[in-house]
Residue, then its C-alpha position, 0 to 999 in steps of 0.5 A: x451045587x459046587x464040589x469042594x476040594x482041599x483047594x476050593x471049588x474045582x476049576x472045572x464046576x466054575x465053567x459048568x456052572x458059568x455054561x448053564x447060566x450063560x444058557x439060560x439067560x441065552x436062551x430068554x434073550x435069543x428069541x427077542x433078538x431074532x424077532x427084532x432083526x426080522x422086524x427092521x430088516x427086509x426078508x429079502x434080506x433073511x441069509x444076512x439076517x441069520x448070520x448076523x443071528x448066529x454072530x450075535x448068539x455067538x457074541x452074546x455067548x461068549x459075553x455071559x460065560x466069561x462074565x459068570x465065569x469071573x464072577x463066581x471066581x469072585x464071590x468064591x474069594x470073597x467067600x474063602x477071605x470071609x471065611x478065614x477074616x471072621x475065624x474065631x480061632x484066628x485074630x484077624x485083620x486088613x490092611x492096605x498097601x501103606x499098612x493102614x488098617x481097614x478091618x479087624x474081626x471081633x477076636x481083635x476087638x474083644x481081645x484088644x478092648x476097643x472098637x473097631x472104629x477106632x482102630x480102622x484108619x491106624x497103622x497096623x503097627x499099633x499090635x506089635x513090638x517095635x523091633x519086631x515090626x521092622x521084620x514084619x514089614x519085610x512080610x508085608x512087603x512081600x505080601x505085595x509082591x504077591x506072596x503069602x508069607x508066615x513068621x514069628x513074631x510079638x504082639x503088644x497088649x493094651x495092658x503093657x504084656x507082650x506074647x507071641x504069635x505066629x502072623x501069616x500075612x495073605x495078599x489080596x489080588x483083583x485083576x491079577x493086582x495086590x490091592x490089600x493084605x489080610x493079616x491073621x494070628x494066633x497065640x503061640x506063648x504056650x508053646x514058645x514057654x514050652x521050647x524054652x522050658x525043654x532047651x532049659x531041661x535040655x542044658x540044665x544039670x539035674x542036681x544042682x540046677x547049674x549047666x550041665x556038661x552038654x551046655x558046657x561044650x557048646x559054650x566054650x566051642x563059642x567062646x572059643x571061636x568068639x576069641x580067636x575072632x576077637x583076639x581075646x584071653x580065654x580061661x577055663x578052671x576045672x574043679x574036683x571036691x577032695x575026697x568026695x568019694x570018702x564023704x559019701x560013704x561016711x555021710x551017705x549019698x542025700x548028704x553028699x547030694x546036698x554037699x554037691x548043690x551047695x557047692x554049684x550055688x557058690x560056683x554059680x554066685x560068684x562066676x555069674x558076676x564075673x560073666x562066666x558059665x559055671x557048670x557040673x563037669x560030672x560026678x564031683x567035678x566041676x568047670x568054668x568058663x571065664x570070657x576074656x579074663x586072663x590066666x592071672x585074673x582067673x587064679x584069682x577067682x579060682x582062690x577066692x572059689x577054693x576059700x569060700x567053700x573051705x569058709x563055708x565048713x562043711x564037716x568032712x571027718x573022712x578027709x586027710x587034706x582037712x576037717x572041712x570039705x575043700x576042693x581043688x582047682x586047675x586054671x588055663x588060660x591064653x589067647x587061642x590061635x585058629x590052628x589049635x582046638x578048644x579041648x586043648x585048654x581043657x586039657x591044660x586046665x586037666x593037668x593042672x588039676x592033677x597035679x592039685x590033687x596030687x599035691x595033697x588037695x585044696x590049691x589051685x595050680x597053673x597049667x602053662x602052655x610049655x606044660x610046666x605047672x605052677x602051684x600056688 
C-alpha cells in the first residue's frame, strides 16, 4: 500500500516498492539462469560461471528496478490527471500542442449539450470569447514551455450567454517532453457579480444612488493626468442648494432626502450626455466632472443645470433667493500643467461658488486663473 502526502506518493514508497518487485521476479528468474549457464558451460569453467552469474544478476537487478520505477511513476500520473479530468466540480479538457481537442470530461458535454465525439478534433477556441482566447493562448503557450498557468477568462455558451471562469492550464510531460495540455475551469460569475456589486457599493452614494465623493477623487485624479497627457481642457462645476439648511427644518428631513435625489437625477441626466461624472460632494453640495469641455461650454451646462431645477419648482417657502428650490454653481476650468495639482481647480471652482452665494444664490459664477471671478 502506497502513502499519501499533499504531493502525491512519496518518492521514497516508489523505490521500495520497485525494490520488492524487482526481487520477486529476480528471484523466479535467477535459478533459470544459474541452471542454464551450468548446462552449456564446462565445470572446469565454474569461477567464469559464477561471475557471469553475479554480473548478470546484477544487470537483471538493475533492469527490473529502473523498469518498475518508471512505471509506477506513470500509472501514479495517469492517475492523478484521471483523477483531476473526470472532477465533477471541474469542466475539464485535453488539447494538444496545436490546441486541438482530444478529450473533454462529461461536465463539458452535459453543460455544453453535445457530445464529445463531436467536439474531439476542433480547436479548443470554440469555449471562449474571441478576445479572450488570444490571452489564453499565452496560457497555452506557456503551458508547453512546461509551466502550469492559471487566469481569467470568458467562456461562450451554445445558447449565446457569456460567463466567467478561472482556466488553470496544466502541461502534460512523458520523458521529460510536453506532449499535451489538460485544460480545467469552473464558474466564477457569482463572484465576479459580487466584486462588481462591492466596487458599486464601494463608489456609489448611499442616497442618491449617484457617485460618491471617494469615486469622485479618483475620477478627477484620472482626468486630471488624462489631460496634462493629452493637452486637453478640464472642467469642474461644484454645486450647493440654496438654503438647503432652512428647507430641512420647514419641510423635515424625508422631504428634504427627497429634494436631494431628485436634484442628483437631474445632475445625472443631463451630465451623462455630456460625458461627465456628476456626483454627491457631500451634504447638499454636489460636483462635476466635464472631460475636455472648456470653461465656456461648462458654463453652459451649469446655466442649463441651474434653469432645470428652478423649472422643476420644488416649493421652498423658507428660501429669500426665491419660491422655488435653486442652486448655485461655481465653474473652472483650463488645460492643467504637470507642475500644478488636480485640488487646484476644485479650489478655483470653490471660490466661484462663494462668491455664487454670496451674490444672493441661484447664479453660476466663473473662477479664473488670476483669481478674479466673473458672474454671470
Amino acid at each position: 500500500m502506497f502513502k499519501f502526502s499533499q504531493k502525491g506518493i512519496v518518492t521514497k514508497d516508489i523505490r521500495i516498492y520497485a525494490f520488492f518487485k524487482t526481487l520477486k521476479v529476480v528471484c523466479i528468474l535467477f535459478p533459470i539462469f544459474m541452471i542454464l549457464n551450468f548446462i552449456y558451460v564446462e565445470a572446469t569453467d565454474i569461477n567464469s560461471v559464477l561471475l557471469k552469474v553475479l554480473a548478470g544478476f546484477f544487470m537483471l537487478c538493475l533492469f527490473f528496478y529502473f523498469f518498475y520505477t518508471n512505471n509506477v511513476k506513470k500509472e501514479i500520473g495517469l492517475k492523478s490527471f484521471s483523477s483531476l479530468f473526470h472532477n465533477e466540480l471541474l469542466f475539464s479538457f485535453s488539447i494538444d500542442k496545436n490546441g486541438i481537442i482530444q478529450d473533454v470530461n462529461k461536465k463539458i458535454e452535459v453543460y455544453f449539450g453535445v457530445k464529445r465525439e463531436y467536439l474531439i478534433g476542433k480547436n479548443v477556441s470554440i469555449f471562449f470569447v474571441e478576445n479572450d482566447y488570444k490571452r489564453n493562448e499565452a496560457s497555452f503557450s506557456s503551458c508547453l514551455a512546461g509551466e502550469t498557468k492559471r487566469c481569467e477568462t470568458s467562456v461562450v455558451h451554445p445558447d449565446g450567454r457569456i460567463f466567467d471562469v478561472e482556466l488553470m492550464a496544466v502541461p502534460v510531460k512523458v520523458n521529460n517532453k510536453v506532449v499535451s495540455i489538460i485544460g480545467m475551469f469552473h464558474d466564477i460569475s457569482d463572484r465576479k457579480k459580487l466584486q462588481e456589486d462591492l466596487k458599486t457599493l464601494a463608489n456609489q452614494d448611499g442616497l442618491t444612488g449617484i457617485a460618491n465623493r471617494r469615486s469622485f477623487d479618483q475620477t478627477l485624479d484620472e482626468e486630471w493626468e488624462q489631460a496634462i497627457m493629452k493637452e486637453h481642457p478640464l472642467s469642474v462645476i461644484l454645486i450647493d442648494i440654496d438654503h438647503f439648511k432652512k428647507y430641512n427644518d420647514l419641510y423635515g428631513h424625508l422631504k428634504g432626502d427627497t429634494c436631494l435625489k431628485t436634484i442628483a437625477k437631474i445632475l445625472h441626466d443631463t451630465i451623462t450626455v455630456e460625458g461627465g461624472l456628476s456626483a454627491r460632494y457631500g451634504g447638499e453640495e454636489f460636483v462635476v466632472i466635464l472631460p475636455g469641455i472648456k470653461r465656456t461650454d461648462a458654463v453652459m451646462i451649469a446655466n442649463r443645470l441651474r434653469m432645470n431645477i428652478e423649472e422643476f419648482a420644488f416649493p421652498h417657502q423658507g428660501s429669500s433667493t426665491s419660491d422655488c428650490v435653486t442652486i448655485s454653481a461655481g465653474v473652472a476650468g483650463y488645460i492643467p500643467k504637470d507642475e500644478e495639482a488636480s485640488d487646484s481647480l476644485l479650489e478655483l471652482a470653490d471660490k466661484a461658488l462663494y462668491k455664487a452665494k454670496a451674490n444672493g444664490g441661484n447664479q453660476v459664477c466663473i473662477g479664473r486663473v488670476e483669481d478674479k471671478i466673473e458672474v454671470i
